[in-house]
C-alpha positions in Angstrom: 103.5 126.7 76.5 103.7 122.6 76.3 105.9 120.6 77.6 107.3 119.6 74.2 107.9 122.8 73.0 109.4 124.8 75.9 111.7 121.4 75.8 112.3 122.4 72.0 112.9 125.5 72.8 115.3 125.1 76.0 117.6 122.6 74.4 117.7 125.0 71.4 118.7 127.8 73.9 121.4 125.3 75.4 123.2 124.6 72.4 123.6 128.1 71.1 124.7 128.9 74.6 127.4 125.8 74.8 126.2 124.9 78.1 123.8 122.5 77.3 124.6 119.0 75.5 121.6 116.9 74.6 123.7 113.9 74.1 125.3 111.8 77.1 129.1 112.0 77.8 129.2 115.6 76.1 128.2 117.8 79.1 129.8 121.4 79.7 130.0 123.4 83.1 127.5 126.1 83.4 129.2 129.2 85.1 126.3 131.2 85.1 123.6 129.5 86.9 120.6 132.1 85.3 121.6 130.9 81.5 118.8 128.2 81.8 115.6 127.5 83.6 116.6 125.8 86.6 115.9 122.1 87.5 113.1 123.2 89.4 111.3 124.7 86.0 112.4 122.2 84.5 111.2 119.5 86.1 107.6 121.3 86.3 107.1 121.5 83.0 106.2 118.0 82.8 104.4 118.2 85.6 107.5 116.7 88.1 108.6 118.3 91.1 112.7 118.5 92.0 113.9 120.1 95.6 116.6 119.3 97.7 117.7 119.5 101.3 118.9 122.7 103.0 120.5 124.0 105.5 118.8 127.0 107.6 122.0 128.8 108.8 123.8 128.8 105.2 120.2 129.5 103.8 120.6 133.1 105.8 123.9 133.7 105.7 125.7 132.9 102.3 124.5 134.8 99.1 125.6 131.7 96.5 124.1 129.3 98.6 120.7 131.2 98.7 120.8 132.3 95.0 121.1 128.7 94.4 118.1 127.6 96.3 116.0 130.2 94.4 117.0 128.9 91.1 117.2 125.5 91.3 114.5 124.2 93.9 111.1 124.4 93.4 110.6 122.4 97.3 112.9 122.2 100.2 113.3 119.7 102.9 115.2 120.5 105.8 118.2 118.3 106.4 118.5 119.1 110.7 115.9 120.8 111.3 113.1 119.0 111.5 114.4 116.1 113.0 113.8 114.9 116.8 117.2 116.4 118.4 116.9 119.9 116.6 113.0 120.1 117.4 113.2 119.1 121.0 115.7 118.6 122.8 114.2 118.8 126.3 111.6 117.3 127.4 109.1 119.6 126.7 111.3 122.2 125.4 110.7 122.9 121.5 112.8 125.1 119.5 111.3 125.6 116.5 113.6 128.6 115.5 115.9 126.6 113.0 113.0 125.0 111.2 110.9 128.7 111.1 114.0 130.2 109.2 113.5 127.5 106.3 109.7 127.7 107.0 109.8 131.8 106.6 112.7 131.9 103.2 109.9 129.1 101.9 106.8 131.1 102.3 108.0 134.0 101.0 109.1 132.4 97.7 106.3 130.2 97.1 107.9 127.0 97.9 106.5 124.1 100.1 108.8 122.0 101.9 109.1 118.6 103.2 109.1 117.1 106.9 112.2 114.7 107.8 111.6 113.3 110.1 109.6 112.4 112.5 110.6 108.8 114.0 113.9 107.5 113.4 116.6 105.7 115.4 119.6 108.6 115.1 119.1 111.9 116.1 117.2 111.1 118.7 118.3 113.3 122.4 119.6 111.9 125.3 116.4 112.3 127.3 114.4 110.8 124.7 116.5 107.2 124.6 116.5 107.4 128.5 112.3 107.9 128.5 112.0 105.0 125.7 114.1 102.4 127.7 110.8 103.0 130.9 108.6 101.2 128.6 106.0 100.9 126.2 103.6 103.4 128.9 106.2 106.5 128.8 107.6 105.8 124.9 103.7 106.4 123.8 103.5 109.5 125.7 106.9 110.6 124.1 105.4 109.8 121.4 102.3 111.6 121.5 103.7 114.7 122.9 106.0 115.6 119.7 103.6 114.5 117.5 101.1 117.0 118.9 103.4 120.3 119.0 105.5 119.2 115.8 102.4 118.9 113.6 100.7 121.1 114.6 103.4 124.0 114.3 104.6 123.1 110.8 100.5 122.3 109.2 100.6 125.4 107.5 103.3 124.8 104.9 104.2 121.2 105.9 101.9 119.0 104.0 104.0 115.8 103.6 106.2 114.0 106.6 108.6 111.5 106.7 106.8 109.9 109.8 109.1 106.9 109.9 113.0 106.7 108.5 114.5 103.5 107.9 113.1 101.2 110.1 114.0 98.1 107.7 117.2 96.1 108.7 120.4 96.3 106.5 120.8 92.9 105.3 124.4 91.1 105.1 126.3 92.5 102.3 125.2 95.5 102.9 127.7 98.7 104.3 126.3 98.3 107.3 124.5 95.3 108.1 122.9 94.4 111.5 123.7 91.3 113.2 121.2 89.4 114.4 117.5 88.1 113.4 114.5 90.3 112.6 113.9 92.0 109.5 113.4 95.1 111.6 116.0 97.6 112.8 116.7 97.2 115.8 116.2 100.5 117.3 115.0 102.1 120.8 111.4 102.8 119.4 111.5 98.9 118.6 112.7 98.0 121.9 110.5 100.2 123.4 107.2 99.1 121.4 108.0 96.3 119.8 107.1 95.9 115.9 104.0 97.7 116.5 106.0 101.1 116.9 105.6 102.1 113.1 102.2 101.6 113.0 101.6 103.7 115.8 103.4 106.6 114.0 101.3 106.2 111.0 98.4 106.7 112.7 99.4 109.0 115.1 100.1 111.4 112.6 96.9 110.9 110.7 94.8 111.0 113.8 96.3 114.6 113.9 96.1 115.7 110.5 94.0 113.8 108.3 95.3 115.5 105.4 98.8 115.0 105.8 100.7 112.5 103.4 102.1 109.9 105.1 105.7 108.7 103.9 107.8 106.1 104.8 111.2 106.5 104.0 114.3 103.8 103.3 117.6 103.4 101.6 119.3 100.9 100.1 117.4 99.6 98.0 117.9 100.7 94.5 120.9 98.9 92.9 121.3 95.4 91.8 123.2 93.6 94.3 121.9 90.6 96.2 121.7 92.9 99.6 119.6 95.4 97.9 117.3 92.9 96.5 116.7 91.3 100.0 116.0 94.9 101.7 113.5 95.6 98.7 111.5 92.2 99.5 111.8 93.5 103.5 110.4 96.6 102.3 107.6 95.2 100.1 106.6 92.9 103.3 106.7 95.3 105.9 104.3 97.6 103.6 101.8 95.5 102.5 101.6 93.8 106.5 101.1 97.4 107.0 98.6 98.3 104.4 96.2 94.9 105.1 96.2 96.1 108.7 94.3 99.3 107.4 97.8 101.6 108.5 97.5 104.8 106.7 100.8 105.0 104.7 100.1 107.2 101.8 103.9 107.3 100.1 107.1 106.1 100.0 109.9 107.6 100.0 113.4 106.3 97.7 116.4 107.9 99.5 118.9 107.2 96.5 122.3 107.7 98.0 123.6 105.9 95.2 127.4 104.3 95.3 129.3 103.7 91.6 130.7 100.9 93.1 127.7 99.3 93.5 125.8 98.1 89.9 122.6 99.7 88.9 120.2 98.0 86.4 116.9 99.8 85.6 114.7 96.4 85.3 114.9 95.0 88.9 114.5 98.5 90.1 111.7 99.3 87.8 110.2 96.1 88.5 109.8 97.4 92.3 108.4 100.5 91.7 105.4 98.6 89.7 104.6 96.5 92.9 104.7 99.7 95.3 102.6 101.6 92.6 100.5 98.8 92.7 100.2 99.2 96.2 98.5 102.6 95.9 101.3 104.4 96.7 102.7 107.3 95.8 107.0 107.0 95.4 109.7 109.9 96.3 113.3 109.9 95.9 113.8 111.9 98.7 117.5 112.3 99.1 119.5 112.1 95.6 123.6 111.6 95.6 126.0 110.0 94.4 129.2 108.6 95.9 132.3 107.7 93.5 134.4 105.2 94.4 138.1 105.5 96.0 139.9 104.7 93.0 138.2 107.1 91.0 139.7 108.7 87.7 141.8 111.4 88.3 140.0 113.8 85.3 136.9 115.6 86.4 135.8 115.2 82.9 135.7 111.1 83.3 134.2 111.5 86.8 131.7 113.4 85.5 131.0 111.8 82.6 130.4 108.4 84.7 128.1 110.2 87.6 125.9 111.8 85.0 125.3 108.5 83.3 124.7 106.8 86.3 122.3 109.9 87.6 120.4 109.7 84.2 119.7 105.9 84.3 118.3 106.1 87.8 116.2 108.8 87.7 115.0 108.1 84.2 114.0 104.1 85.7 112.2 106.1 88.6 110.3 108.4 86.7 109.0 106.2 83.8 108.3 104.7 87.0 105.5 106.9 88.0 107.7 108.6 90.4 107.2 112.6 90.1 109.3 114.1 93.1 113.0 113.9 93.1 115.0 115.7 95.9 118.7 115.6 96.2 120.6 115.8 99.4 121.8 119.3 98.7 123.0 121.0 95.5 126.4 121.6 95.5 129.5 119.2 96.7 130.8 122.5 98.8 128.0 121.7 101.1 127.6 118.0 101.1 128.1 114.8 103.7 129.8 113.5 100.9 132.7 115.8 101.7 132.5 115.8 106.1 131.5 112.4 106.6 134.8 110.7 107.5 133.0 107.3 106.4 132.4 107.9 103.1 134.9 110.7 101.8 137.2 110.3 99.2 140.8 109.4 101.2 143.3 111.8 98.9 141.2 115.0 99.4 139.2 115.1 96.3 135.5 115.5 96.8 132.5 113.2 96.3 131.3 115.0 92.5 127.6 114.0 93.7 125.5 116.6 93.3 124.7 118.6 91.0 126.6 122.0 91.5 130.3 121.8 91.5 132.1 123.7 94.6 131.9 126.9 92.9 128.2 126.6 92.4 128.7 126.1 88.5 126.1 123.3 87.1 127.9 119.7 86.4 127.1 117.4 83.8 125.0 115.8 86.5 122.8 118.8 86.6 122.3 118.0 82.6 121.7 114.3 83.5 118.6 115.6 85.8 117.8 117.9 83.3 117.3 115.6 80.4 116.0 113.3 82.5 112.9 115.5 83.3 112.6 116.8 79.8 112.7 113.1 78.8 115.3 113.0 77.0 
């Protein structure tokens, strides 16, 4: 079947159902979440592919949040999992159990997944900061060990890594800015090898798979405030420095945790997806949410209304952009760091309406706003 028509055909399905609105603002909860292809099919039809984050224990151990997985994600990225302090955290202890639960529900459904990640200034172990503040000598070995036994373990169904998470300083104005020079973060792996330490990574991790792609990941970069528009000229430097040094960064990857207090317009942010695509790289959004503001409507209807807008603009910029992966950080706000993290969650008990299964796993008019955005409408 083509694109166009199984597009025809699902919005015609939608509106005899009353679930689906092709027109903004008009959105209606979905109850039942097998009444429609799910973003997953959705998104593949036109050849794009849409995942989201997941959590190994509820993956096992809660029916709705399973059932959702199967009919909404066509690839899966672990949020925990796969990072430093889940994967080792010994020296030379690995516990690779957490991560083989995802890997396991993955293969047997068909569905790749996503490493995150491998280098990044949090979740790093105790050991680990201690052995990077002896020097450059033991922070390459450190290196080198994880990258050996981590790669190697998850080559059979991992075929795309984060290798290096946000290494570019938050500018002032941002929510979190670093004092101090350097467009860098300032992080142990920076202290410990200087600049330099992201190359390494990169080619580290091609050195041991060659056919791995290579992503680098960053956020805060995609809305038009002067903060965001200096971390996307940090980003743009640091890659192409990278890329005329011959380091093999393949992709980039678009976090997107997205703030309607913040403005969004499409041409600055479209404008910076041309100069990494004409980079040669590919470009992710890796990690898809929205936070409302604190003085949000009261209505679901109006909050609603005003995420799936915003949802729609972005990801419509980012794929006319050339980007074909979109992942959100989860898929329902009962499971959400919207809703634990004391720094960003709404102060009079209301959750964060960011993603796109309400609390009761019933689709939200920001599930439409993906969906019409990967069926081009």
């Amino acid at each position: 079947m083509s694109p166009a028509l199984l597009r025809r055909r699902t919005l015609l399905a939608a509106a005899a159902a009353g679930t689906l609105s092709p027109f903004p603002g008009r959105a209606q909860l979905t109850p039942d979440l097998g009444a429609l292809p799910g973003l997953g099919a959705l998104a593949r039809s036109r050849g794009i592919t849409f995942g989201a984050a997941v959590q190994g224990q509820l993956l096992e151990t809660e029916p709705d949040y399973q059932r959702a997985f199967e009919t909404e994600a066509a690839i899966l990225v672990p949020e925990w999992e796969a990072k430093w302090s889940a994967l080792q955290p010994q020296e030379g202890r690995f516990d690779t159990a957490p991560l083989d639960s995802i890997l396991r529900w993955a293969q047997s459904r068909a569905r790749p997944v996503r490493g995150h990640a491998l280098v990044w200034h949090n979740d790093i172990p105790g050991w680990a900061q201690a052995a990077l503040a002896e020097g450059r000598h033991r922070a390459m070995a450190v290196m080198a060990a994880h990258f050996d036994r981590v790669l190697a373990h998850g080559r059979g169904q991992i075929r795309d890594w984060d290798v290096v998470n946000e290494p570019v300083a938050n500018p002032p104005g941002s929510d979190v800015p670093q004092a101090g020079p350097g467009e860098l973060r300032d992080t142990p792996w920076l202290r410990a090898l200087g600049p330099g330490y992201i190359d390494i990574a990169f080619r580290m991790a091609r050195e041991r798979d060659p056919t791995l792609r290579l992503t680098l990941n960053e956020y805060g970069v995609e809305e038009d405030t002067p903060d965001a528009a200096e971390k996307r000229r940090r980003l743009l430097s640091l890659l192409r420095s990278l890329l005329s040094r011959g380091v093999p960064v393949d992709a980039v990857g678009i976090q997107a945790h997205l703030q309607m207090a913040r403005p969004f317009r499409p041409a600055p942010f479209a404008a910076f997806l041309a100069e990494l695509r004409q980079m040669g790289l590919a470009v992710l959004i890796t990690e898809l949410d929205m936070r409302e503001t604190q003085e949000a409507p009261p209505g679901l209807a109006v909050r609603d209304t005003m995420v799936a807008e915003r949802t729609h603009a972005f990801v419509a910029t980012a794929l006319e952009g050339g980007v074909r992966t979109v992942l959100t950080w989860g898929l329902s706000d009962r499971h959400s760091w919207l809703a634990s993290d004391a720094g960003v969650m709404l102060r009079d008990g209301r959750t964060h309406r960011g993603l796109p299964l309400d609390e009761e796993w019933r689709r939200k008019p920001m599930w439409e706003a993906l969906a019409r955005a990967f069926q081009g409408g």
